[in-house]
C-alpha positions in Angstrom: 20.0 -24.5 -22.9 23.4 -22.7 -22.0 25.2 -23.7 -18.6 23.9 -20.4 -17.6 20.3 -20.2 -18.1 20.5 -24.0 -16.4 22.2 -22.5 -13.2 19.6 -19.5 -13.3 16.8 -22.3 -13.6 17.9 -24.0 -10.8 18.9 -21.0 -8.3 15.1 -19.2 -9.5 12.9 -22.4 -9.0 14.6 -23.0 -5.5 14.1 -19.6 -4.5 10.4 -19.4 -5.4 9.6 -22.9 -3.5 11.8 -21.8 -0.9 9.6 -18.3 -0.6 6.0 -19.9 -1.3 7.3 -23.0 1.2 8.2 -20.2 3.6 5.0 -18.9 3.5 3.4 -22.3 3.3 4.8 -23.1 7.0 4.2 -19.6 8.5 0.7 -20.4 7.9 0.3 -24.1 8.8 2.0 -23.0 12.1 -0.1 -19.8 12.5 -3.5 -21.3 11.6 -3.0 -24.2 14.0 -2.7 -21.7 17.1 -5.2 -19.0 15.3 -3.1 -16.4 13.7 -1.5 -15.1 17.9 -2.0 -17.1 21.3 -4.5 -14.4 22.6 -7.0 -14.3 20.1 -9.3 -16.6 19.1 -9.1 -17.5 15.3 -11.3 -15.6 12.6 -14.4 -17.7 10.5 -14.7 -15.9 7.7 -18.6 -15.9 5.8 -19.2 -18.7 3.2 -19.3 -15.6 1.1 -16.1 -13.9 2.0 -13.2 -13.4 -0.1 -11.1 -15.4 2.1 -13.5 -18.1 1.3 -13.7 -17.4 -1.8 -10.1 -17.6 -2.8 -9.8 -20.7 -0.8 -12.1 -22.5 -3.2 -11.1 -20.7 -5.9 -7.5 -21.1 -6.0 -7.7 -24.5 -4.7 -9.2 -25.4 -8.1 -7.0 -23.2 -10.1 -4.0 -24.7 -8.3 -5.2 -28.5 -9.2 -4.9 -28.0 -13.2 -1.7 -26.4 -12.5 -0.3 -29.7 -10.6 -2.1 -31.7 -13.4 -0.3 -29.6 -16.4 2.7 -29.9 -14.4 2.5 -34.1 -14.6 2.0 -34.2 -18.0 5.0 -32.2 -19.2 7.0 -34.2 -17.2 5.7 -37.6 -19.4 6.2 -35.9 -22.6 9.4 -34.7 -22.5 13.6 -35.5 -21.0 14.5 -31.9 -20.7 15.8 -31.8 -17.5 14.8 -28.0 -16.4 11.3 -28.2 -18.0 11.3 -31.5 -15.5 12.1 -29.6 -12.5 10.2 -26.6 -13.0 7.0 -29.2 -13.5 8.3 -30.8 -10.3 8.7 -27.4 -8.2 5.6 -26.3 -9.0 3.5 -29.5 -8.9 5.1 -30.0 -5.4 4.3 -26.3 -3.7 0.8 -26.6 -5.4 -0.4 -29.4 -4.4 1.2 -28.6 -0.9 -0.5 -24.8 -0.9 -3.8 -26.4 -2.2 -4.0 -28.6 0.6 -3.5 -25.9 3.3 -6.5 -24.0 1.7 -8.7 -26.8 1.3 -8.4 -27.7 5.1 -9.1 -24.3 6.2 -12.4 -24.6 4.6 -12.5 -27.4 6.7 -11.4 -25.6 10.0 -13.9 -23.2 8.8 -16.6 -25.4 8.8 -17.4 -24.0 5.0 -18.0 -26.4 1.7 -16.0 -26.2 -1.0 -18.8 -24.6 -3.5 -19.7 -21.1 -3.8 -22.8 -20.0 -2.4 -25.5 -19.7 -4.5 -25.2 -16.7 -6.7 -21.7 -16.5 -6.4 -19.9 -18.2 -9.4 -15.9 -18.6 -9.8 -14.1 -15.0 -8.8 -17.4 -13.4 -7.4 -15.5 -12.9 -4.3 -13.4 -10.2 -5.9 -16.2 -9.0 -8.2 -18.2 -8.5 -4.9 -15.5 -7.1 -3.1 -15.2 -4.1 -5.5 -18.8 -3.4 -6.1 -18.9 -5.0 -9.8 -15.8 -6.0 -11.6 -12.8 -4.9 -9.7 -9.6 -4.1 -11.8 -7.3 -6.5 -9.5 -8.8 -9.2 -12.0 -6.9 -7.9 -14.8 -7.9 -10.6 -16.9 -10.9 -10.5 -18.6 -13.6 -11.4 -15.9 -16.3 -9.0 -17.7 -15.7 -11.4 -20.6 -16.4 -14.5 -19.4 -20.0 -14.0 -17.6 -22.3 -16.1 -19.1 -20.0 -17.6 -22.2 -18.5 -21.4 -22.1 -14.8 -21.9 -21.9 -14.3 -25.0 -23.1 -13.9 -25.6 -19.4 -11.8 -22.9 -18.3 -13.1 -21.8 -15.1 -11.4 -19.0 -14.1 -8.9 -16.2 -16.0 -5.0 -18.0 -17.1 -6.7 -21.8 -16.9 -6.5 -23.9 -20.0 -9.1 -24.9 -21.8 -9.8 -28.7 -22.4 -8.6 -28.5 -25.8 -5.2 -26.7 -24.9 -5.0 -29.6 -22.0 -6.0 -32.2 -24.9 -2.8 -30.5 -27.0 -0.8 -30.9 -24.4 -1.3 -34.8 -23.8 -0.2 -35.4 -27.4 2.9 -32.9 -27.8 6.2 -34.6 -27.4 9.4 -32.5 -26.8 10.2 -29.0 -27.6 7.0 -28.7 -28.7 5.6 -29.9 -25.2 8.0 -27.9 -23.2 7.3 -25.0 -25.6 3.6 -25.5 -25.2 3.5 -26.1 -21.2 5.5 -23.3 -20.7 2.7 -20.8 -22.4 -0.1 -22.4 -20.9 1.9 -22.0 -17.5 2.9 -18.4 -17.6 -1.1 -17.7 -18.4 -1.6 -19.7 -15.1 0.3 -17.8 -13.0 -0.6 -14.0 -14.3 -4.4 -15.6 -13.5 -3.1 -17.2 -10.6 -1.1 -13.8 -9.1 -4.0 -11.4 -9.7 -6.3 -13.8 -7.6 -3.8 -13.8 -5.3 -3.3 -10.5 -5.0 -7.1 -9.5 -4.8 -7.1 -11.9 -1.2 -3.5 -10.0 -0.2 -6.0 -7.2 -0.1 -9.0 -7.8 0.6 -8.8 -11.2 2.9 -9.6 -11.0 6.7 -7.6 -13.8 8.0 -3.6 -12.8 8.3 -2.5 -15.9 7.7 -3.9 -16.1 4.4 -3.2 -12.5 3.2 0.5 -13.7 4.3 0.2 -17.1 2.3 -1.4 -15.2 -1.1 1.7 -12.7 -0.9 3.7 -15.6 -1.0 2.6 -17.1 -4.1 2.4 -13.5 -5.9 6.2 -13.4 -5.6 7.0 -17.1 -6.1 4.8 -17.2 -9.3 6.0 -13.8 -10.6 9.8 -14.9 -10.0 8.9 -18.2 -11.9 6.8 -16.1 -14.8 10.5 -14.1 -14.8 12.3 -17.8 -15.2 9.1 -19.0 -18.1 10.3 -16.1 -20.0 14.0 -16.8 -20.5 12.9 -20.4 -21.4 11.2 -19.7 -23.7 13.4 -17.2 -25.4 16.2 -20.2 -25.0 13.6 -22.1 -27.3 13.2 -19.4 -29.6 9.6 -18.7 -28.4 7.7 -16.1 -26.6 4.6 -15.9 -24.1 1.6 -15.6 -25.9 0.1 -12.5 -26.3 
């Protein structure tokens, strides 16, 4: 990778933790005193789209800290390594925060029945709302080889990515990634519309403009190793 693309790595990764990290405390600070001193802090319904995308992305957010820690075992190069690293970190970090305000909520971490994986933003837009953008008509009713929700990898791509070593791995990782996030920023988009709480609207925009400056950073290595998002 040229000297460069290395210091563009490094300068984009930081600034997308920094931004998602900066939204990450906003909210841990804000959620602790309820969003303003003078008002008492909003529960949202058990079938809500702020607790939907709490649970959602919560999962969605775990395979991407587990893809993340097994590209880092299967390969030396040093950017692929930190990128894993970044986003494992602010993940895992972000997953946490949404997990507990289930939690504070007083709300389990299972949809209600009748309400499967994304319902929250099916239901907020009267069927199938277009802020999915990725297919959620298509996967009602049909097995994904345990792909849950739009950009996750299935358990075979997972399975592929144990056993690649190298450029292949990076190569790999980084497709399965950039799927992650497009999934991952069009959920997060749907609750930066449609959530009640501020804090969380405020956290969601956050990770659509970390993810989408990493998904810019994906692209140019990938190109570097003569590859190309998938289609």
């Amino acid at each position: 990778m040229s000297a460069s693309l290395t210091r563009r790595t490094r300068w984009a990764v930081g600034s997308a933790v920094a931004v998602a990290l900066l939204f990450a405390g906003a909210a841990t600070v804000a959620s602790a005193r309820g969003d303003g001193a003078a008002s008492a802090p909003l529960t949202p319904a058990a079938d809500s789209a702020d607790a939907g995308f709490a649970r959602d992305m919560a999962v969605h957010h775990q395979q991407a800290v587990e893809m993340s820690f097994l590209v880092r075992d299967t390969t030396d190069d040093e950017d692929v390594r930190r990128l894993a690293y970044d986003i494992a970190n602010t993940q895992a970090n972000q997953r946490g925060m949404l997990l507990g305000w289930l939690d504070l909520w007083e709300l389990p971490k299972t949809a209600p029945d009748g309400q499967g994986p994304m319902g929250w933003m099916a239901d907020a837009h009267g069927g199938h709302g277009s802020h999915s953008g990725h297919g959620m008509q298509d996967m009602e009713g049909m097995d994904h080889d345990g792909a849950l929700m739009p950009g996750m990898a299935t358990r075979t791509e997972l399975e592929r990515l144990r056993k690649a070593r190298g450029k292949q791995a990076e190569i790999l990782f980084l497709q399965l990634m950039t799927d992650h996030h497009k999934g991952g920023v069009a959920m997060a988009r749907g609750c930066a519309e449609q959530c009640a709480v501020a804090v969380e609207r405020r956290l969601a925009q956050g990770m659509v403009e970390a993810q989408r400056s990493e998904l810019d950073l994906m692209a140019d290595m990938l190109a570097a190793r003569g590859a190309a998002p998938r289609p």
